[in-house]
N, C-alpha and C positions, 0 to 999 in steps of 0.2 A: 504494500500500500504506500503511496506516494507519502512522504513528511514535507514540512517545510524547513530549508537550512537556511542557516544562518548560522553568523560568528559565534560556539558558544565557547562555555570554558568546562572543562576539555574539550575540546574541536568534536565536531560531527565528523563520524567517519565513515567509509561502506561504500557498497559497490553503486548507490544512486547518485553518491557523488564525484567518483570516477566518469560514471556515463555523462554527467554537469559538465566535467572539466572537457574530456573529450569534444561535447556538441561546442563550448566556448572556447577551441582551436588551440588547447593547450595538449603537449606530448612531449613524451619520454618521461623523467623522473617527475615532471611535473603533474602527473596524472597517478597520483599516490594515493589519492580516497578519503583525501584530509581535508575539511572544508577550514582552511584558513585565511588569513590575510590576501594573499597574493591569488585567492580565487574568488574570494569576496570581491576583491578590485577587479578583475575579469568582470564577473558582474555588474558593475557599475559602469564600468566600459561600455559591454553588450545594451544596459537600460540609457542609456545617454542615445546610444548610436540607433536606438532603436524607438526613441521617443515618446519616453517615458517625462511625465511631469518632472520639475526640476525637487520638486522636494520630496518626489518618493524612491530618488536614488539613492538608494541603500546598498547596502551588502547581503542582502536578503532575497531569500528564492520564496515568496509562496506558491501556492499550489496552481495560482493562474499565471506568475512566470512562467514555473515549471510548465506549463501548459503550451506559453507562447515561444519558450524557449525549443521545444520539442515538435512545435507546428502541429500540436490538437489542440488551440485557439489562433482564431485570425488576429492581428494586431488590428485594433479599431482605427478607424479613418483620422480621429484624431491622434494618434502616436504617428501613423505613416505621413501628415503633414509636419507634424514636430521633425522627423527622421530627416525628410529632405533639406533639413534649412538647415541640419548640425553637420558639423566636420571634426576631424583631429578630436584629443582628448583634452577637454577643459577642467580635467582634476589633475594636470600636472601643467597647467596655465602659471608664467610665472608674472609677477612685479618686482623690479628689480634684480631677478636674479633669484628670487626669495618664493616658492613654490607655495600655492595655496595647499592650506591644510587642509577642508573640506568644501567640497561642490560649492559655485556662486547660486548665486551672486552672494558678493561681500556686504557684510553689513554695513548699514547705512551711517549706524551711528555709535559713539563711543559708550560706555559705560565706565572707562577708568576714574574718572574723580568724582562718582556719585557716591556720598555718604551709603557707609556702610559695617555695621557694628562688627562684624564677623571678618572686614579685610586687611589690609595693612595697614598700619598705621603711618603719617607725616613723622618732621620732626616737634610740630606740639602735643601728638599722642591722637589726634582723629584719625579715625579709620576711613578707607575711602574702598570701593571694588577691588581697583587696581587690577582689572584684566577688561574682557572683550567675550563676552557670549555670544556664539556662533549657533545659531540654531540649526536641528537637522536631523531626522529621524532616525531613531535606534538603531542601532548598526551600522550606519554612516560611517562609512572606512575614515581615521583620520591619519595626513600624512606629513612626513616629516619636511617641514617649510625649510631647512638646511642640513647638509652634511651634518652629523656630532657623534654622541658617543652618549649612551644613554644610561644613566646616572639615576635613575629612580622607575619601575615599573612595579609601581605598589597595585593590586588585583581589587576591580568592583566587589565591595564586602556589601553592599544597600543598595536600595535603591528608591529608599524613601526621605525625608530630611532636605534638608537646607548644604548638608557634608556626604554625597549620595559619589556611585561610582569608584573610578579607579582614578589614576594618577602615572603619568608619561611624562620623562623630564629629558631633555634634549639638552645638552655641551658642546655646542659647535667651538669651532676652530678660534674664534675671537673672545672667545669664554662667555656671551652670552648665554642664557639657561631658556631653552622654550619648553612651558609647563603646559600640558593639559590635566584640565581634571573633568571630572562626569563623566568617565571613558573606561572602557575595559584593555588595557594593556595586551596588546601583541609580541613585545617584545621583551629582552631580559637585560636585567643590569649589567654594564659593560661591554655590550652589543654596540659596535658598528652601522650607520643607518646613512643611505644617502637620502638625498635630497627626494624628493616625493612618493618614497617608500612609506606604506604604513605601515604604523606603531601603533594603532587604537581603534577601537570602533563605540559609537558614540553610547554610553549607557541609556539602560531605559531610566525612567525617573515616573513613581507613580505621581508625585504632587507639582505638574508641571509640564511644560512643554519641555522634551530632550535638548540639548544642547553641550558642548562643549567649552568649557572656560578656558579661557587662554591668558597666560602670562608670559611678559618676558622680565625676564632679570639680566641686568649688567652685569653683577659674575653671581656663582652659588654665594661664595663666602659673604657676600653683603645681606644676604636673610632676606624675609621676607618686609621690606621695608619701602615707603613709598620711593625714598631718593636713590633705589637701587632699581625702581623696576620704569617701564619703561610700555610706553602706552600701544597697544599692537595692531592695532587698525592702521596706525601711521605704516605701517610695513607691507601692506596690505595694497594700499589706492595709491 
């Protein structure tokens, strides 16, 4: 009987996800039977190039994917107009040089200096966000916006709260630290990552729409403080 896959922790594994990877043009060792990272982004590939709304590109197969992807449902008229207008891959679209972390569009607006009991504090002791919520449906592959070296991949223990999900801490080359939280970790501490490689997929969150937080910090050793970190939208447009 058909399931629905998606990124879980431990990984979906078995021969319905082999048959997945094969129809999505992947071969040889890459056709292992392990729904991870790197076939979850196949995924996402295939639902972009195949015109899917922009916000239900996930890393997720359900049963009517699975359906479309196998050619026992027809793609409705409106995904085959979305398909014609899309080109190339826009989840490894960069600015800068600097790879988005998840599907656009970019948010419009900042959230780093809104009062905020629970974020960094200034140097008078107020607390402010100090990041950038990126909205994006559960399992939303997220990828690493630079080269680094990955320095925290603490595992989604909730998924209820205000401190819900996991935690993915990027060390690029200039000692910059790029954090996500609300994500469940793909990767492991001291893992190697380039540039638009996923490292997370976005948690679910019962008390809220999903999203992913994002911070940067000037180095680890500055903490988490406002005059260390650095506003992430700006990196973005």
């Amino acid at each position: 009987m058909p399931r629905q896959l998606a990124l879980k922790k431990p990984p979906l594994r078995g021969d319905d996800v082999k048959n997945v990877q094969r129809k999505l043009g992947l071969k040889g060792a890459s056709v292992d039977g392990c729904y991870g990272a790197d076939t979850a982004a196949r995924v996402m590939d295939w639902k972009w190039k195949n015109g899917y709304r922009e916000n239900r590109i996930n890393g997720t197969l359900g049963l009517a994917g699975l359906g479309l992807l196998f050619g026992e449902i027809k793609f409705p008229a409106d995904f085959r107009q979305r398909a014609s207008t899309r080109k190339g891959k826009p989840f490894l679209a960069r600015v800068r040089g600097i790879v988005l972390p998840l599907p656009p569009p970019v948010p419009q607006f900042s959230e780093f200096l809104i009062p905020d009991p629970e974020g960094a504090p200034d140097a008078t002791g107020k607390r402010f966000h100090a990041g950038l919520d990126w909205f994006a449906p559960t399992g939303t592959l997220v990828r690493a916006p630079v080269a680094g070296r990955i320095i925290e991949a603490r595992p989604s223990k909730d998924t209820t709260g205000q401190i819900f999900g996991g935690t993915a801490k990027i060390e690029a080359g200039d000692r910059k630290v790029w954090i996500f939280r609300h994500v469940v970790p793909s990767v492991t501490v001291g893992e190697r990552v380039s540039a638009g490689r996923p490292v997370a997929a976005v948690s679910r969150w019962d008390d809220g729409p999903e999203h992913a937080h994002i911070e940067i910090r000037k180095t680890n050793e500055g903490g988490h403080r406002i005059p260390n970190m650095l506003d992430p939208l700006k990196f973005f447009r």
